[in-house]
C-alpha positions in Angstrom: 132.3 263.6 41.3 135.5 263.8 43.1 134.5 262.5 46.7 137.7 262.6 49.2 136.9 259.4 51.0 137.9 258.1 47.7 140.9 259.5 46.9 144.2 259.1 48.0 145.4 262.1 50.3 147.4 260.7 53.0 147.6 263.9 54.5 150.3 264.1 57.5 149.9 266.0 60.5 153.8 265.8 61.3 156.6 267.4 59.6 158.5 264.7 58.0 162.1 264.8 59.7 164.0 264.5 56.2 162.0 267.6 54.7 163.9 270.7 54.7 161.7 273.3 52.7 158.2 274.8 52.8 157.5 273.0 49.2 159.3 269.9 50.5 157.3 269.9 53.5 154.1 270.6 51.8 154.1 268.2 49.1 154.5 265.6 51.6 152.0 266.7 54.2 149.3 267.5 51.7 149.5 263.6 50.5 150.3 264.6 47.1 154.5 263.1 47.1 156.0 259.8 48.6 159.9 259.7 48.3 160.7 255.8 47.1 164.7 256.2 47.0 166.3 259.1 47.3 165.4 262.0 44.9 162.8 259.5 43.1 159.4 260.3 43.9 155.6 259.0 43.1 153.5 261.3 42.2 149.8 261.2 43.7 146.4 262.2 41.9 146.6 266.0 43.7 150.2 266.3 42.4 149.6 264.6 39.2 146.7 267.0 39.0 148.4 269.9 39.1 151.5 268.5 37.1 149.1 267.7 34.4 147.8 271.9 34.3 151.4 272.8 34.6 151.7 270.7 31.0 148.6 272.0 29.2 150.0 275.5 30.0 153.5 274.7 28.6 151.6 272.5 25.4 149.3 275.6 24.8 152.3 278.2 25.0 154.7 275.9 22.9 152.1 275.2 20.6 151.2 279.0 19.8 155.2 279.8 19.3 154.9 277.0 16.3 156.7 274.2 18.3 155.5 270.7 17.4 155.2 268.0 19.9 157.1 264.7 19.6 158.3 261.7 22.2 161.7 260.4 22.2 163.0 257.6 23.9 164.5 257.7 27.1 167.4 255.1 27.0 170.1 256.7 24.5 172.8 254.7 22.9 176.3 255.7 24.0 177.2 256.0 20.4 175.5 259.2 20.3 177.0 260.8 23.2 180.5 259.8 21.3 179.8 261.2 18.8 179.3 264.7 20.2 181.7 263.8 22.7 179.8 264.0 25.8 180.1 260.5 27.0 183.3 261.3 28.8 182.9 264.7 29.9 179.2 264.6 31.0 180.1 263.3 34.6 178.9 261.2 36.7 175.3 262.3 37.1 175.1 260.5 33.6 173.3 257.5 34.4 174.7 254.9 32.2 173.7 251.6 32.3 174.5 248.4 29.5 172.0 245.9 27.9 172.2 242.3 27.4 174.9 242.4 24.9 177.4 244.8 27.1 175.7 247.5 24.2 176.3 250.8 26.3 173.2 252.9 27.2 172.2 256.2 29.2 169.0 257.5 31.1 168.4 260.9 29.1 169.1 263.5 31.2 168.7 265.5 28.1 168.0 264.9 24.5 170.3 267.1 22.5 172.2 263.8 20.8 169.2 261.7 20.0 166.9 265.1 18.4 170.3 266.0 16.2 170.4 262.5 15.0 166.8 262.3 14.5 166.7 266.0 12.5 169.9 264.9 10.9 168.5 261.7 9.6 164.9 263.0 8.1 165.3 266.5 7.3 168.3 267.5 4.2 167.0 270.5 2.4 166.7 274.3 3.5 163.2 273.8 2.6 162.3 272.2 5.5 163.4 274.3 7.8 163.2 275.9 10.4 161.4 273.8 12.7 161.2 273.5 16.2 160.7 270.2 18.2 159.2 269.5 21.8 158.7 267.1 24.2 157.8 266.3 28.0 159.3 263.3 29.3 160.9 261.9 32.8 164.8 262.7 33.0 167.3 261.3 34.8 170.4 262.5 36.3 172.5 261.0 39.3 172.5 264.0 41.9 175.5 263.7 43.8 173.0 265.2 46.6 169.6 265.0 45.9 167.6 267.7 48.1 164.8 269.8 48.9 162.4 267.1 47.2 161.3 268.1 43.9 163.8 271.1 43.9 166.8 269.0 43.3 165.8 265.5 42.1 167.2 262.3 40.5 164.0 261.6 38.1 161.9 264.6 36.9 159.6 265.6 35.0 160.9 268.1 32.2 160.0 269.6 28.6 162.7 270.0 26.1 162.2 271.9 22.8 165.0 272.2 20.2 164.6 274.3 17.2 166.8 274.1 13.5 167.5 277.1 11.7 169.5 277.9 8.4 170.6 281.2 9.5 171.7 283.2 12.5 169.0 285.4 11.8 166.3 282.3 12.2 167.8 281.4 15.2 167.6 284.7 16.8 163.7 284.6 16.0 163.6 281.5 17.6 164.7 281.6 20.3 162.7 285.2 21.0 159.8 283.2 20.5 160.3 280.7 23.1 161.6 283.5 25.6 158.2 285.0 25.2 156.4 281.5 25.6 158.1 281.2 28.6 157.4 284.7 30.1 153.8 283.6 29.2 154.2 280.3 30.8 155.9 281.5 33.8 152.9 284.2 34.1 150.4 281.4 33.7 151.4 278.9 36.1 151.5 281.8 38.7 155.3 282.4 39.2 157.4 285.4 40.7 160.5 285.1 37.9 163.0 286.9 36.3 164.8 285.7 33.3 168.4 286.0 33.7 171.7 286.1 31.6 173.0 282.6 32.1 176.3 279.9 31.5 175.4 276.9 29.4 177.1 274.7 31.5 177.8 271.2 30.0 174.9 271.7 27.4 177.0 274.4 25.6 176.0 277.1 23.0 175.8 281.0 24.0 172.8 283.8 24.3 171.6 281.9 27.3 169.0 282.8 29.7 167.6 281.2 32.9 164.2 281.6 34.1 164.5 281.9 38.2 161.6 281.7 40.1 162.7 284.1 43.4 162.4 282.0 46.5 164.9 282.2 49.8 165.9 278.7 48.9 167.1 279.6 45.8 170.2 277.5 45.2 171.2 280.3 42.7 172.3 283.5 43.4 170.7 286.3 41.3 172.4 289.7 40.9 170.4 292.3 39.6 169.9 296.2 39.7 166.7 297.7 40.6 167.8 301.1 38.1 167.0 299.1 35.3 166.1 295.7 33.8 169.3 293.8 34.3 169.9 290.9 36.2 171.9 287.6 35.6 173.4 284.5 37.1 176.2 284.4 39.9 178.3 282.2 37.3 177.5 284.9 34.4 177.0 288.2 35.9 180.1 291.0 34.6 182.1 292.8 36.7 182.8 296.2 35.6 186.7 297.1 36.0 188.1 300.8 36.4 191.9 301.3 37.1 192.4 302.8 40.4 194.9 305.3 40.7 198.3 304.4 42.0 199.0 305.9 45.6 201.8 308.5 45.9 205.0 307.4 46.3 207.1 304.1 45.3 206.3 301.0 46.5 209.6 299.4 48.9 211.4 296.8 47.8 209.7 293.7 48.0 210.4 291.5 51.5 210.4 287.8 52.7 208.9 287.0 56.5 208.1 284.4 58.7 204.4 283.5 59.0 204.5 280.3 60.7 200.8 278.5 60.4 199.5 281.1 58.7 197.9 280.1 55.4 194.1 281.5 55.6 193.3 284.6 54.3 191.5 285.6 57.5 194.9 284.5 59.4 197.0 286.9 56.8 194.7 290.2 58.1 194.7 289.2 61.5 198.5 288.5 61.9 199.9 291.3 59.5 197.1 293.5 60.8 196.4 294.2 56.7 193.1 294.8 54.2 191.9 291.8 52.6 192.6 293.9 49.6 195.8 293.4 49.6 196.3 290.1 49.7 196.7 288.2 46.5 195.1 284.8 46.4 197.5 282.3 44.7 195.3 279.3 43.1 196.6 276.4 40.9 194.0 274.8 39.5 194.3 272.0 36.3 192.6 273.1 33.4 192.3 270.2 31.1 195.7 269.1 30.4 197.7 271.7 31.8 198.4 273.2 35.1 198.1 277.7 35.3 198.2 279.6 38.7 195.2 281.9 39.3 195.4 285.2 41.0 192.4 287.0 42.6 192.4 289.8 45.5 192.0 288.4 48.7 188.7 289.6 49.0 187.3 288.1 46.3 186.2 284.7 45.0 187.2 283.2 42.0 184.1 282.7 39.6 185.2 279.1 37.8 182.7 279.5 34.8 184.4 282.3 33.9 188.3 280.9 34.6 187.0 277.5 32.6 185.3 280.4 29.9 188.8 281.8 29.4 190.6 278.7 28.3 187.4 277.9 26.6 188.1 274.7 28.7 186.1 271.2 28.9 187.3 270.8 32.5 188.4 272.5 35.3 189.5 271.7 38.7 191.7 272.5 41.7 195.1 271.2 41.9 195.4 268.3 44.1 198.3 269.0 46.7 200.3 266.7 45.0 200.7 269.0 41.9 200.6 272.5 43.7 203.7 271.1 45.3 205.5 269.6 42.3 204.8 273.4 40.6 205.3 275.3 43.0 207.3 274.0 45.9 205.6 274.5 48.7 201.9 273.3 50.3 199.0 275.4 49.7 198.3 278.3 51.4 202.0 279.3 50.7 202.0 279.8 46.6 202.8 282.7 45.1 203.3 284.2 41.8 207.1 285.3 41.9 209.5 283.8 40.1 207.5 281.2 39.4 206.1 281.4 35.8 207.5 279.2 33.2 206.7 277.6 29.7 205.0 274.8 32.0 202.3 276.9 34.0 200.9 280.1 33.0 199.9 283.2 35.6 196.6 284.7 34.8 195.0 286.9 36.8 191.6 288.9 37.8 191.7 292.9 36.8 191.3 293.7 39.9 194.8 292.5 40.8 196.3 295.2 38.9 195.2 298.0 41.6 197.2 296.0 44.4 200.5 298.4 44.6 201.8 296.9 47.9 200.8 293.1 48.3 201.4 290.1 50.1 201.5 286.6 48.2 202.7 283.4 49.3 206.7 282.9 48.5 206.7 279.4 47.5 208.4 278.4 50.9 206.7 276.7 53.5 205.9 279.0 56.4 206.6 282.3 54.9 204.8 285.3 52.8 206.3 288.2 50.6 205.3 291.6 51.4 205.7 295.0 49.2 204.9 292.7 46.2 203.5 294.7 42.9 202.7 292.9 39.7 204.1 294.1 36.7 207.1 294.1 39.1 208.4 291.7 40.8 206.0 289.1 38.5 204.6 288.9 35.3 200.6 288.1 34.6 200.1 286.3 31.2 196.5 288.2 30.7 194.1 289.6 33.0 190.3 289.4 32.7 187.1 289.1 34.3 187.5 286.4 36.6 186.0 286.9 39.9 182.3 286.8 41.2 180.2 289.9 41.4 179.7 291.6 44.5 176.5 293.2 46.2 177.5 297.1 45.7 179.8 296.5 42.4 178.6 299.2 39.5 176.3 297.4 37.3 177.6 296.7 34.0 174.3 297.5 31.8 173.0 301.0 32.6 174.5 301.9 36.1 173.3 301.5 39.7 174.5 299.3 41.9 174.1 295.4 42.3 172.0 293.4 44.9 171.4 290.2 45.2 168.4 287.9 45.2 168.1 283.7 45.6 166.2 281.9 43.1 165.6 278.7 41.6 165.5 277.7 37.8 162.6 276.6 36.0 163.8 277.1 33.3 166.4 277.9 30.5 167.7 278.8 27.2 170.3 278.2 25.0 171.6 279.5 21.2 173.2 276.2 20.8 174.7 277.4 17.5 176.7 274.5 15.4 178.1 272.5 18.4 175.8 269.0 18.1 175.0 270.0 14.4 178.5 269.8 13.6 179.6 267.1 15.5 177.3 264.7 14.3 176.8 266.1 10.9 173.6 267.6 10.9 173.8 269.5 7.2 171.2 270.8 5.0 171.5 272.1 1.2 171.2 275.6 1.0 169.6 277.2 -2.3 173.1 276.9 -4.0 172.9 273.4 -3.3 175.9 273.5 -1.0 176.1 271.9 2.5 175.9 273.8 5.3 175.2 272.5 9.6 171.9 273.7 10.9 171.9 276.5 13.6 170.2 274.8 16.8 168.3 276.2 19.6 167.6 274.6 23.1 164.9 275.4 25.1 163.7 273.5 29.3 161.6 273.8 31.5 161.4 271.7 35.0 157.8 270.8 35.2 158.4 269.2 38.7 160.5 271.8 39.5 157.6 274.4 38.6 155.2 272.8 40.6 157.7 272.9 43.4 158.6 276.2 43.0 155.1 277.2 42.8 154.5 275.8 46.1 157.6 277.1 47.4 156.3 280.8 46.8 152.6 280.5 47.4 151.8 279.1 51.3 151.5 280.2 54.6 151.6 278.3 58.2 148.6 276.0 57.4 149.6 275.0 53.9 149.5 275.7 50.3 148.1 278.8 48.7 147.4 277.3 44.8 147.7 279.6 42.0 143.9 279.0 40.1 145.2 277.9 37.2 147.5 274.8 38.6 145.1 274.0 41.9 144.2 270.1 41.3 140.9 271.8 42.3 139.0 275.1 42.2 136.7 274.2 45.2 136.6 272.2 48.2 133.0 271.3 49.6 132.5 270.4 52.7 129.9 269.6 54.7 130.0 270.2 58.3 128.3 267.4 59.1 128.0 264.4 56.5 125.5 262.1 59.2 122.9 265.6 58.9 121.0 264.4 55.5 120.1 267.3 54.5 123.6 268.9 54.4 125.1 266.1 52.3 121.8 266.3 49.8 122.8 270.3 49.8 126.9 268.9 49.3 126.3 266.9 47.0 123.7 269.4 44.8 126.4 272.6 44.7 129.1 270.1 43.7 127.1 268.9 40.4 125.8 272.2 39.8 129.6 273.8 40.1 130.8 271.1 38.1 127.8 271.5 35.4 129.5 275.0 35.2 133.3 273.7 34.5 134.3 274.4 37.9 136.7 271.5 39.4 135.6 270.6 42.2 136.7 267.7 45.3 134.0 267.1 47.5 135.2 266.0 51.2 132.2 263.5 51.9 134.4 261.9 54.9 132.4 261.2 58.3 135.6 263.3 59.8 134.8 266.3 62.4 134.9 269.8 61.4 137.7 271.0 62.5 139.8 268.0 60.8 138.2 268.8 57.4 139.3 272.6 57.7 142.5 271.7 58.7 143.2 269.8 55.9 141.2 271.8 53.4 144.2 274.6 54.3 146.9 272.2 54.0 145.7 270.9 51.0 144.9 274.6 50.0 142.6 274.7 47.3 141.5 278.5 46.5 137.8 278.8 47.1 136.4 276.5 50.1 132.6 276.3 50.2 131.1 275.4 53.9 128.1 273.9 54.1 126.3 273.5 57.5 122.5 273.7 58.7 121.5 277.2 57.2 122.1 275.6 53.7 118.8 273.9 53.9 116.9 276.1 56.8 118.0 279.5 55.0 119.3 278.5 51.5 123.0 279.8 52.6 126.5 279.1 52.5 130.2 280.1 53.3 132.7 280.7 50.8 135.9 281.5 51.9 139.0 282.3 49.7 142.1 280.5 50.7 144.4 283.4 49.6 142.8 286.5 51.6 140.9 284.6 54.2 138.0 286.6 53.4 134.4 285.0 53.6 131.3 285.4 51.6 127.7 284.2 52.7 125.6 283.7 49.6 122.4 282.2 48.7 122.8 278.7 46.9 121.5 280.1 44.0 123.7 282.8 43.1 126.7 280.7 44.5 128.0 279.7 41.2 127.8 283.1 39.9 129.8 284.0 42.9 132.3 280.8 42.7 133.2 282.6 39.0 133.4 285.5 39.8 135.9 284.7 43.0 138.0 282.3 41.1 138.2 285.1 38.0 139.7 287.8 40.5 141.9 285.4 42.7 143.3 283.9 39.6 144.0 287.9 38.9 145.1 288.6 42.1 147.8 286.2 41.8 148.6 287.5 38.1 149.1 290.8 39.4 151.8 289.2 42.1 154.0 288.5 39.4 154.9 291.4 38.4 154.9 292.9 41.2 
């Protein structure tokens, strides 16, 4: 029996000053998270509780897709991550570390390196494969802002699942497989989600999807179209281009002016009295080892996945001032494309530039613009492409409609990794011709702190959590108006053994608190049935049950309670199902 003066729930009746989030908030007040540094958290039993559902979901999902459960270590030799090359380009949320004998180490923040070797090492012959790998284990990766508790973290709790295949065929079944396990997963643990077309980011590989949970706080922005089943990541999503017709007439002669101070975009319209449109942005950036000038509309952004995607680049980063003057002669906010490409720095640009017939650019001087500027003109663009971030109303590039946009935060992800680690660290099998061919990997995460975050994040109201039934640390809370009244903590303590005789979790809140303090923190804590017991439970044989979700009440004699305490819990549990999807 699970009695609450036993357990640790240092509930909080003040919002913490450094929380910024419902789920942040929550997780702190309900006395299930302490922060020890920041973005490193302990885990209490409600949290662990739930953490530990969260798990048996993913276990029992993984499990039936034919993934096999393993436990690798956490500390990762830096020969590994040379070998792949990742050592250097990882960044510094790589938390590296060195052993007594200055032998080089790293905090996994992902296990890509040590499964290859692994794989590589035990497994030579076609025969063996495919297989598909899993684990849950803490990570570790050195936020450069740790925020919103368990959102954003330095140390989480994540599974990993990496699958070998011989062809591209196998791969493709794969990874299906673990896209449906983690629909089913995402279903389970109670989730409003939408799996969305994704950039592998420093994992690598391609055919990737995340798994967004739709929250407000959503440090991701989702576009989507409601016409039809589309939707993808900011960094990923496609913007269709359509040549616009060119206006009547020729466009004058292009012209040099005096815009003292003016460098902003916002300070080009204002001062010129101009469209946004028909400004062209003039950005240098450094992409690895060579400097090229980028070229968007001036009322658009620049999407960097895609300009780093073009160059099929390992890194990608603004020019420092330094450099945009050495290229281009003059400070920022005054570049431009004319006259200035060479065999030193390339001109790429965004399609949409092409539909600017009478721009304004910078004109490499200090102080001064060009007006009547047309490319094709008066400059030369090495290749245009997709470059610039979608845009609530854009055409939708699967199926028409327009776009909108949504927040969300990933739970998960999935990658066709293809030959990239298997390669680089020779990861080869013998195909039936006895020849030697690199296996064809598959990644697969999930953020189980995240989840449980997230969870929290979609399901509470004013007083506290809302817990889906199948991750609540408990089904019930019992509680006993008064505990000093015998005969209501005989009756407590009777419907907690008989619900827990009937597999019903339940925590019993035996403390010698009043009322009103029990209630409060039975909907902080938020547990989805409550069951009240007060003086009519022995004079009448009754009780209150009251579902945390609805607010509605039930009184029920104590015999057909646990009939009722099913029955509740069955259509909650649907309830929330149903909220899915909706």
């Amino acid at each position: 029996m699970f009695k609450q003066s036993q357990m640790l729930i240092p509930t909080l009746r003040e919002v913490p000053a450094d929380a910024e989030i419902a789920s942040h908030k929550l997780l702190l007040r309900a006395g299930m998270a302490r922060q020890l540094a920041s973005g490193i958290y302990t885990y209490l039993p409600l949290a662990l509780r739930s953490l530990q559902k969260i798990q048996t979901i993913v276990r029992e999902e993984m499990n039936r897709a034919g993934a096999q459960e393993l436990l690798m270590p956490a500390m990762q030799p830096a020969e590994l991550w040379h070998q792949t090359g990742r050592w250097d380009v990882y960044g510094p949320e790589l938390v590296r570390l060195q052993d007594r004998h200055e032998r080089s180490f790293a905090l996994g923040p992902t296990h890509e390196e040590v499964i290859t070797s692994l794989v590589r090492d035990e497994i030579n012959s076609y025969k063996k494969l495919p297989i598909n790998l899993y684990q849950i284990q803490t990570k570790f990766r050195d936020e450069v802002r740790p925020r919103f508790g368990l959102i954003r973290s330095r140390e989480f709790i994540m599974k990993d699942a990496y699958s070998f295949d011989t062809t591209p065929e196998g791969l493709d079944k794969n990874f299906q497989a673990m896209f449906d396990a983690y629909t089913r997963i995402f279903t389970r643990v109670g989730l409003n989600f939408r799996a969305v077309e994704a950039d592998a980011g420093a994992i690598g590989g391609k055919g990737t999807y995340e798994f967004m949970a739709l929250c407000d706080i959503g440090e991701d922005t989702i576009a989507y179209s409601e016409e039809g089943d589309y939707a993808a990541n900011l960094e990923k999503a496609e913007v269709v281009y359509k040549p616009s017709p060119k206006p009547a007439g020729e466009t004058p002669a292009m012209e040099k002016i005096h815009t003292p101070g003016v460098k902003t975009i916002d300070q080009l319209t204002e001062t010129l009295g101009v469209d946004a449109s028909r400004i062209i942005k003039s950005l240098i950036y450094r992409i690895d080892d060579k400097l090229v000038m980028v070229l968007v509309r001036g009322d658009h952004e620049l999407n960097e996945v895609k300009l780093k995607n073009l160059f099929d680049a390992t890194q990608v980063r603004l020019a420092s001032a330094e450099e945009v003057l050495a290229v281009s002669g003059a400070p920022a906010g005054f570049v431009g494309p004319v006259g200035l490409a060479d065999e030193k720095t390339e001109i790429v640009a965004d399609n949409f530039v092409q539909d600017v017939y009478d721009g304004i650019v910078g004109a490499n001087e200090a102080d001064y613009h060009l007006i009547h500027v047309q490319p094709g003109r008066d400059f030369t663009v090495s290749r245009y492409a997709d470059l610039r971030n979608i845009m609530e109303g854009d055409v939708c590039p699967r199926g028409g409609g327009v776009i909108k946009f949504a927040r969300g935060v990933e739970v998960g992800h999935v990658f066709k990794l293809g030959t990239k680690y298997s390669q680089a660290m020779g990861a080869t099998f013998l195909d039936e011709n006895g020849r030697s061919q690199p296996m064809i990997m598959g990644c697969y995460g999930i953020g189980i702190s995240r989840t449980l975050a997230a969870v929290i994040e979609q399901n509470n109201d004013e007083h506290g959590i809302i817990w889906p039934v199948s991750v609540a640390p408990f089904h019930v809370h019992v509680i006993p108006v008064n505990t000093k009244v015998e005969e209501q903590r005989r009756a407590s303590e009777q419907i907690t053994e008989a619900l827990m005789a009937a597999g019903i979790e339940v925590l019993y809140d035996d403390r010698p608190e009043r009322a009103g303090v029990k209630f409060k923190d039975a909907d902080l804590i938020g547990l989805p049935l409550r069951i009240t017991i007060s003086d009519r439970a022995a004079q009448e044989g009754v009780v209150e049950v009251r579902v945390r979700r609805t607010g509605e009440t039930h009184e029920v004699k104590r015999d057909e309670l646990v009939t009722l305490v099913k029955d509740l819990l069955t259509r909650v549990d649907r309830t929330g199902a149903e909220l899915v999807h909706a």
